[in-house]
N, C-alpha and C positions, 0 to 999 in steps of 0.2 A: 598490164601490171596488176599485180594482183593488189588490194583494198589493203588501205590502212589499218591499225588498228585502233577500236573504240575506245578511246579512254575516260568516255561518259559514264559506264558501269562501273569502272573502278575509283571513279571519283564519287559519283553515287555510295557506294556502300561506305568508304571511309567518312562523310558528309552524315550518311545516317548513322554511323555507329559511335562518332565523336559527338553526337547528338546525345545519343541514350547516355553515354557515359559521362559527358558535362553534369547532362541535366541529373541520373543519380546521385554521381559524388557531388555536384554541386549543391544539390538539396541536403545532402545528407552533411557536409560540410557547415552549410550553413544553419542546419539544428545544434549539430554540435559547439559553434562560435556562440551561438546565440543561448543557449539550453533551451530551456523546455518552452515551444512557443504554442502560444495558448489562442483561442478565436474569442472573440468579442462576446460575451455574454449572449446579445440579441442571436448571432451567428448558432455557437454553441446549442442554443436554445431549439433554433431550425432546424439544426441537424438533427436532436433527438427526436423533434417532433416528425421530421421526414426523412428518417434513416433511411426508407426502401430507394427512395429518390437518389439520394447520396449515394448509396450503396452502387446504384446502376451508373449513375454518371463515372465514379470511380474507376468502375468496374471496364467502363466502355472505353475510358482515356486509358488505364493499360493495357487492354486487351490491342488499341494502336498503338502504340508503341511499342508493344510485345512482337504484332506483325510487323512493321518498320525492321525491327533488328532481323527478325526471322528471317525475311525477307534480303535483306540487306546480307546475311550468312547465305544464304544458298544462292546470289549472283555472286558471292568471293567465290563460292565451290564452282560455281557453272562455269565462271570466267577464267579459273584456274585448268577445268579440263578441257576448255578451248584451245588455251595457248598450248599445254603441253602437248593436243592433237594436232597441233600446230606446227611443232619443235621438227627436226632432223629425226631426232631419237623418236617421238612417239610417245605411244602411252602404251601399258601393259593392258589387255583385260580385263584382268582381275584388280586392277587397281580404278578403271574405267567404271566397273560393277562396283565397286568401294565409294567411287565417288558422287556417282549417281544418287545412292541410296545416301548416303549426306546430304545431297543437295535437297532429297526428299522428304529428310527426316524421319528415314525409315533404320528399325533394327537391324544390324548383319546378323544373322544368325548360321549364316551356312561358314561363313570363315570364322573362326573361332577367338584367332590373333587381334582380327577390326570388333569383335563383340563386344569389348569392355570400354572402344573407340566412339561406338557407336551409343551406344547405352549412357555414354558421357554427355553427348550433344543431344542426342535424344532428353535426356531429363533437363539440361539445362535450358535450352529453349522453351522444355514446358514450363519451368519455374519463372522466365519470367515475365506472365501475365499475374501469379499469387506474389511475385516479387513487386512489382511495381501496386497492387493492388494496396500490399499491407504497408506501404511508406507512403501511401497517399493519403489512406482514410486516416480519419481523426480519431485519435482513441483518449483516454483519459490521460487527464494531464492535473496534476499537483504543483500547483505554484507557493513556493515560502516566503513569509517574511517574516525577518528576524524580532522579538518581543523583547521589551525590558522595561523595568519599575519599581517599585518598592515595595516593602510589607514587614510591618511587626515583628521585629526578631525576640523572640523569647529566652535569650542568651546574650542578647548586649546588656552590659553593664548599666547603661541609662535605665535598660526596663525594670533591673532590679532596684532602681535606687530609692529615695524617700518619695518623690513625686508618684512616682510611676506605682505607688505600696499602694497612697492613700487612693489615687483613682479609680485602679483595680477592686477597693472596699468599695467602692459610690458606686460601681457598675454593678454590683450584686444586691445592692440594697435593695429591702423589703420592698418599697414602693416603685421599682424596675421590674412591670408586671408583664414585660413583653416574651420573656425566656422561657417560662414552665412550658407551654405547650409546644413550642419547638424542642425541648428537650424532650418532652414524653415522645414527638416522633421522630426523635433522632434513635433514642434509645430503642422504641417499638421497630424501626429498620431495622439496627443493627441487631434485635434477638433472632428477627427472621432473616435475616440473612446468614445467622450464625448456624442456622441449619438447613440452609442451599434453597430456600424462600427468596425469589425475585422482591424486594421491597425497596420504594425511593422514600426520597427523604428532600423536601423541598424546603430552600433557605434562600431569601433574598433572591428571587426571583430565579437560581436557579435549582437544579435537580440532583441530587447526588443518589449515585448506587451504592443502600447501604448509607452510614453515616457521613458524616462530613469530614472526618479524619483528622480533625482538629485546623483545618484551613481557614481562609476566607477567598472567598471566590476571587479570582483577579479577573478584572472588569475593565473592558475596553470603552463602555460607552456608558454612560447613567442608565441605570436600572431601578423597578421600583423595590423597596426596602421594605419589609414587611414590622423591622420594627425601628426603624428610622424615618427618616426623610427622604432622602436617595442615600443610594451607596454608591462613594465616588470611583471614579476611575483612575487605577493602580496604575494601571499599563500606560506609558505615555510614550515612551521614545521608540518609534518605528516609524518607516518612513511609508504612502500614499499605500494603504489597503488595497490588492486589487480584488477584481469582483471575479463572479464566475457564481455555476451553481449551483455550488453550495459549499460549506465553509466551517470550518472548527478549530480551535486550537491546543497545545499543549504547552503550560508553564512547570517548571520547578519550583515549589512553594515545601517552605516549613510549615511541617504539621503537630499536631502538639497529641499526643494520646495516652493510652498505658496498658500497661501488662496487667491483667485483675486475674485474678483465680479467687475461687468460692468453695468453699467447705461447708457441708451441712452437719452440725449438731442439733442434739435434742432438745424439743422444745419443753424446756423446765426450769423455772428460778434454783437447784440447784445446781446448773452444768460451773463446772471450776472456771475453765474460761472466760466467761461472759455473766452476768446476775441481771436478771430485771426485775423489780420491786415494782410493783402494780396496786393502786391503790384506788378501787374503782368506788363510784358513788353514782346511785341510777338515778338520772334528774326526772323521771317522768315518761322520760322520751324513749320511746320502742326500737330497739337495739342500739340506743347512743349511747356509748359510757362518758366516762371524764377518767381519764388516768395519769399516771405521774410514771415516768420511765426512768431509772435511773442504769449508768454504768461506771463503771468503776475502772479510772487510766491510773497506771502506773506511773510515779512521776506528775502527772499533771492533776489538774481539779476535774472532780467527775464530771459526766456529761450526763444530761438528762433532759426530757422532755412530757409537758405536760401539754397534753389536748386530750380533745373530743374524738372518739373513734368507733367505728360501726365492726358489726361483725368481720366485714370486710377490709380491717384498713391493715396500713403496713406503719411500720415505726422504724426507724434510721438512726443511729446513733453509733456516735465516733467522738474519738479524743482529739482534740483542737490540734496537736502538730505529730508530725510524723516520728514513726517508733526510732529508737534508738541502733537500731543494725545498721553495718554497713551500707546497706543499699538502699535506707532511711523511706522506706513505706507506711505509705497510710492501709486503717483497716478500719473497715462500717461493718458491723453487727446490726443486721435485719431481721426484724421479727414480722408474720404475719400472721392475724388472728384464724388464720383458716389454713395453716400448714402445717404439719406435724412437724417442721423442724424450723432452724435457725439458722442463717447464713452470716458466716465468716470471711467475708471478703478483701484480699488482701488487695492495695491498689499500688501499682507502679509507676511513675510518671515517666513518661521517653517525651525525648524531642526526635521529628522524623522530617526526613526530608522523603517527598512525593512527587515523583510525574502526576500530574495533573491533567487529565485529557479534558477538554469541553467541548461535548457535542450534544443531542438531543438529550444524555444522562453526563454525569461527571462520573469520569471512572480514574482509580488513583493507582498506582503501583507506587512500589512502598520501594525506595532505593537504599538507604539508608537512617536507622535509628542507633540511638543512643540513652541509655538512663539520664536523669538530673540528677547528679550528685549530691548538691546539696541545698532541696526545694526551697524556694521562699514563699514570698506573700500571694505573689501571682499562681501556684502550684496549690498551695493550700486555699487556697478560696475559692480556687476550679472545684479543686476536691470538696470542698464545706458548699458548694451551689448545689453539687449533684448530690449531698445529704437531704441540704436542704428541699429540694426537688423530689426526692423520694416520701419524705414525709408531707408536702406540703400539697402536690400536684395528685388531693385525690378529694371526693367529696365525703361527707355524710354516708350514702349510700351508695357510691362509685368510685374505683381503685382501678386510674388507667396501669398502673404498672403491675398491678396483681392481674387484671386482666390479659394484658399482654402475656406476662408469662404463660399466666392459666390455656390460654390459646396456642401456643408453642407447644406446651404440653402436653396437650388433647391432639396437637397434629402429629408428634412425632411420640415414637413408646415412652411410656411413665416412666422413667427411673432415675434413681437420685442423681448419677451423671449427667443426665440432661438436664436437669434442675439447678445444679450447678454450673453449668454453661451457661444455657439461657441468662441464670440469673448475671451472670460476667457481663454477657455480653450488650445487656441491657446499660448495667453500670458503664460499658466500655463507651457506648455511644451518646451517654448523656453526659460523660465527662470532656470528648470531642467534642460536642456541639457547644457547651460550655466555652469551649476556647476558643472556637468559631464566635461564638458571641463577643468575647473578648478582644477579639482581632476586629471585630466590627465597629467596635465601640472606639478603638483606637484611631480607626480608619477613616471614621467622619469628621477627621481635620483635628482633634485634640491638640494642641502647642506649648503646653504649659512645660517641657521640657526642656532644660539646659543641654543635655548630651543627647547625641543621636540615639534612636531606639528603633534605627529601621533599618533591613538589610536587602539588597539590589535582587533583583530576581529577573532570569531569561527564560524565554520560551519562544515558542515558532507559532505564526498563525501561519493555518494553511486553506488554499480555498484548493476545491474540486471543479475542473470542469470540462473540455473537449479541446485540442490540440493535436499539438506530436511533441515525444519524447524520448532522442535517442538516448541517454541515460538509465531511461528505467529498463528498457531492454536490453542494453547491457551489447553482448557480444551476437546474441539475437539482429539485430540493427544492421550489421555488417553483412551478416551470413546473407539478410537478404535481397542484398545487391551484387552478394558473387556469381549469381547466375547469369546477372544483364552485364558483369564487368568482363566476364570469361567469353563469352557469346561476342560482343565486340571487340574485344581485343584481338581474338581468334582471327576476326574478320579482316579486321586492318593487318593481320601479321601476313596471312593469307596474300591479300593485294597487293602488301610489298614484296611478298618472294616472288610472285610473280610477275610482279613490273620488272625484277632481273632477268626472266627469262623472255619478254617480249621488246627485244630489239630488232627486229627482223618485220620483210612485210611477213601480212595474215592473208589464209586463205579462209573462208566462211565466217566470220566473225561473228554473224549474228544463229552460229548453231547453238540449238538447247538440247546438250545430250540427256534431260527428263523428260523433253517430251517425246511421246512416242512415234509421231509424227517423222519429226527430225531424223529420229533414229532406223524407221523404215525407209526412209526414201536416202538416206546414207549407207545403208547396207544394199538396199534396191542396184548401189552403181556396181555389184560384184565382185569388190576388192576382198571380198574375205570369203570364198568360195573354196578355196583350201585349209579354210579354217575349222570349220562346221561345215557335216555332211545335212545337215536338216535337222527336224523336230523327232524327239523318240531315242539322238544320239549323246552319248554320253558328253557334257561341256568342259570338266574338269580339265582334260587336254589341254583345253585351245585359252587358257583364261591366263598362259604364260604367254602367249604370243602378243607378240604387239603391232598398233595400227596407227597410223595418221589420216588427215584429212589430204583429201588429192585427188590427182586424177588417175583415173584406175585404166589396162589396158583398152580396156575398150572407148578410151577417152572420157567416159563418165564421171564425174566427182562423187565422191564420199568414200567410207571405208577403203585404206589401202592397206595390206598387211605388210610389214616392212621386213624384206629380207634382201637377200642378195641380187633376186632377179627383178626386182622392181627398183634397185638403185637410180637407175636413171629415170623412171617415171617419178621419184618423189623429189627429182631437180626439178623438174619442170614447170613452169609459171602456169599459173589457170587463171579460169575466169572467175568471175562472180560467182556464189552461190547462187543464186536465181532468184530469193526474196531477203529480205534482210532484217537483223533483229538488231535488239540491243549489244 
C-alpha cells in the first residue's frame, strides 16, 4: 500500500507563517494602541552609544525570520507540486518548470505570462528582511505633554486700572537700575538682526534670537534672574515630565511690541518739524558740554532736557502722550552730535500673540497682532523707558546706541535707508525688552490687585529620544509589513488548496522536485522518453504534456507521462520511493 501522506510539512508552514504574521500585525498593533513607545533613557542612551551592535542584532533577528517565512513559501510550493504529481490528472511541464522556479525564488523569464508572477514573489521575499529590519530598530521618537499657566495679560481691564497705573510708574523709576543694559542688548540684537546678523539677546537666564518680543519666558522650573531674585514658575499644570534625550518646549505667550518707522531730517534748529534750542556752556572739561534741549508738542507742555554731553552723545525727546490720529502713535525725535541728520521716529504699539519655541535659542513666530487702540499708562511708559534709555544708557565718552548703529552701518552700505532701519529697529527691541521687563516685574508674585490681570496660556513640552513610532510614518508603517503579510498569507492559501486535493493515498511524499537529485533519478525510471529526444532538442513541445509520479513500464518509479497507453500503469499501487523526505 502505497505511504500516507505527510501532513508535518503542511502544518509546518501554516505554524511558521501564522507566526511572522501574529508577530507583525501584533507588533504593529500594539504601537498603534499604545502610540509612540519610547526606551528608558539609560536604554536609549546604549543604543546611541552602540548602534553598530544594535544594528547587527536587528539585523540578524530579521534576516530569521525572513528565512523562516522563505522557507516556510517554498515547502507550500514543494508540497503543492507533490500532490498535484500525485493526482490522476498530473501536472503539466510547463507548469512543473513554473513551479519549481518559485519554490527557488527564481525569475521566469522565458514564459512571459509567469514574469510579472514571478517578479512578484521574487521581490516580496526580498523585502522582507528590510521589512522586518525597519519595524524593529528604534528610531526617533517625540513624546508630548500637554503645558498650561499664566501670564500678564496687557488687555485685561484689571492691568489698566488705578493699581496696575501706579505700579507700572515704580517699576521704571529712576532708582530701578537693573533695565538699561538689558535694553541696550535687546536693542543692539534686534539692529543686527534687522539686517540678517545672527545676534542673541540673553534675559533671565534664558536666550532669545533677536529680541525678546515683548514676552516673558514661561518657566517650568526656578531659574536664576538676572535682575530679581528668581523668576518663578508660570507653567504648573501638567502631569509627570518624561525624560529621554533631550528636550524643548513650545508655549503661546502674549507679546507686547510695535510698528516704528524712522524718517531722517536735517540736522538744523531751523527744520519746521522739530526745534532744538541749545545752549551750551564749556565747564573746563574737554569735549563735555552742558545743554538744555528743548521741543515743542502741540497740545501738550514742551519737552526738554538738560545734561552733560560729549561729542558723542545722542538726545531723545518726545511729548508725554500719544498724537492725536486715529491710530494714536507715539513719536521720539533723535538728535546725535556726530550725524548729519535727525530722526523721526514714529512708534506703534501691537499686542501680539507668539509661538514660542524653547530650545538652546528662543525662536518666536509671530501668529497674530493687533494695534492698541487706545494706549494707557502701561503703553506710555514702555514708550517713556525706552526715551529714557536712549538718553540715559550712554556715558561722558561712550554712546552704546550710537555705537551699535555706527557698526550696523560700517557692516552693511551707508545709506540713509539703512540708517533708518537700523535706527527702527534698535527703538523696536528696546521697547520689547521693556515689556519683558514689565511682565517680569509682575511675575514675582505682585497682589495688590482686586481684578484678575492674568490670562491662561498652553503649550506642549516635548522630549526627544529613541523608540517606535507608527504615527510619524504615517502610511509608511503599513507598506512595511505588506511584503511579510503577502508572503504568508500566499503560504497558508497554498496548504489549504491543497489539503482539497490530497484525499487519496501518496506515492513519493518525500520528492523535492528543486533538487536536482530527486529529479535525475525520477526521469532516470524512463517514463518520459517520448517526451524529450535528448539535449540539443528543441523543449518548447514537450512542456504541454503532462506527467505523474508512478511506476513506469519497466516497473521503475518516477516520471510517468500520462496518456492513453499508460492508463492502466498509473492505477497501479507502488512501493516506497526508496528514501524519504519531509
Amino acid at each position: 500500500m502505497a505511504p500516507k501522506w505527510n501532513w508535518r510539512p503542511l502544518l509546518y508552514v501554516i505554524f511558521a507563517q501564522v507566526l511572522n504574521f501574529i508577530l507583525a500585525w501584533g507588533f504593529y498593533g500594539y504601537l498603534v494602541s499604545r502610540g509612540p513607545v519610547a526606551l528608558s533613557p539609560a536604554a536609549a542612551q546604549n543604543v546611541l552609544e552602540h548602534s553598530q551592535s544594535v544594528s547587527f542584532i536587528v539585523t540578524a533577528v530579521s534576516n530569521a525570520l525572513a528565512f523562516l517565512s522563505s522557507h516556510a513559501f517554498s515547502q507550500a510550493v514543494r508540497q503543492a507540486l507533490v500532490i498535484f504529481l500525485n493526482t490522476n490528472d498530473g501536472m503539466r511541464l510547463g507548469r512543473l518548470d513554473v513551479g519549481i522556479k518559485l519554490q527557488t525564488g527564481s525569475i521566469i523569464w522565458a514564459l512571459s505570462s509567469w514574469l510579472p508572477v514571478s517578479l512578484i514573489f521574487f521581490v516580496t521575499t526580498g523585502l522582507q528582511t528590510p521589512g522586518w529590519t525597519a519595524m524593529f530598530t528604534p528610531g526617533p521618537v517625540v513624546l508630548t505633554t500637554a503645558l498650561s499657566g499664566t501670564e500678564l495679560d496687557f488687555t485685561s481691564s484689571g492691568f489698566r486700572g488705578q493699581d496696575a497705573d501706579d505700579y507700572v510708574t515704580a517699576i521704571f523709576a529712576p532708582q530701578v537700575l537693573q533695565w538699561p543694559q538689558n535694553a541696550q542688548a535687546s536693542g543692539t540684537a534686534a539692529t543686527f538682526s534687522s539686517i540678517g546678523i545672527l545676534s542673541t539677546f540673553a534675559f533671565d537666564g534664558f536666550t532669545f534670537n533677536g529680541s525678546s518680543g515683548g514676552v516673558y519666558p514661561a518657566t517650568i522650573q526656578l531659574t536664576d534672574s538676572q535682575s530679581m531674585s528668581r523668576a518663578p514658575v508660570n507653567l504648573l499644570n501638567f502631569s509627570t515630565l518624561p525624560a529621554g534625550l533631550s528636550s524643548n518646549y513650545s508655549v503661546i505667550l502674549q507679546g507686547f511690541t510695535a510698528d516704528v518707522t524712522c524718517n531722517t531730517v536735517e540736522n538744523t534748529v531751523t527744520n519746521t518739524t522739530t526745534q532744538f534750542k541749545t545752549e551750551v556752556t564749556n565747564q573746563g572739561i574737554s569735549q563735555v558740554l552742558l545743554g538744555t534741549f528743548n521741543m515743542t508738542c502741540s497740545g501738550q507742555p514742551d519737552a526738554s532736557a538738560t545734561l552733560f554731553y560729549s561729542s558723542k552723545a545722542t538726545v531723545a525727546l518726545t511729548c508725554t502722550a500719544p498724537d492725536s490720529s486715529p491710530s494714536r502713535n507715539y513719536s521720539v525725535t533723535i538728535w546725535t552730535n556726530i550725524d548729519p541728520f535727525m530722526y523721526i521716529c514714529t512708534v506703534a504699539p501691537k499686542v501680539t500673540t507668539n509661538l514660542v519655541d524653547y530650545g538652546p535659542l528662543i525662536n518666536q513666530t509671530l501668529l497674530e497682532s493687533k494695534n492698541v487702540s487706545n494706549p494707557g499708562v502701561a503703553e506710555t511708559t514702555i514708550f517713556l523707558a525706552v526715551v529714557k534709555h536712549l538718553n540715559l544708557a550712554q556715558g561722558l565718552m561712550d554712546n552704546p546706541f550710537s555705537d551699535s548703529l555706527m557698526t550696523a552701518w560700517n557692516w552693511r552700505n551707508e545709506t540713509t535707508d539703512l540708517a533708518n532701519q537700523i535706527t527702527a529697529a534698535y527703538i523696536k527691541g528696546v521697547f520689547e525688552f521693556c515689556a519683558s521687563f514689565l511682565r517680569e516685574d509682575f511675575a514675582i508674585g505682585f497682589t495688590g490687585f482686586s481684578t484678575n490681570i492674568t490670562r491662561p496660556i498652553t503649550g506642549v513640552y516635548r522630549v526627544q529620544t529613541l523608540g517606535w513610532d507608527v504615527a510619524r510614518d504615517g502610511v509608511t508603517s503599513i507598506a512595511i509589513i505588506l511584503p511579510i503579510t503577502f508572503v504568508a498569507v500566499t503560504s497558508v492559501l497554498i496548504v489549504l488548496y491543497v489539503n482539497s486535493k490530497a484525499t487519496q493515498q501518496f506515492r513519493h511524499p518525500g520528492f523535492d522536485p528543486s533538487n536536482p537529485l530527486d529529479l535525475m533519478v525520477a526521469v532516470s525510471a524512463g517514463g518520459m522518453e517520448e517526451i524529450f529526444e535528448g539535449l540539443g532538442q528543441p523543449t518548447e513541445s514537450g512542456l504541454s504534456r503532462s506527467v505523474q509520479l508512478g511506476p513506469t513500464t519497466r516497473k521503475r518509479h518516477g516520471f510517468v507521462e500520462i496518456s492513453g497507453d499508460n492508463e492502466g500503469i498509473r492505477l497501479l499501487s507502488s512501493a516506497s520511493y526508496g528514501y524519504s523526505r519531509m
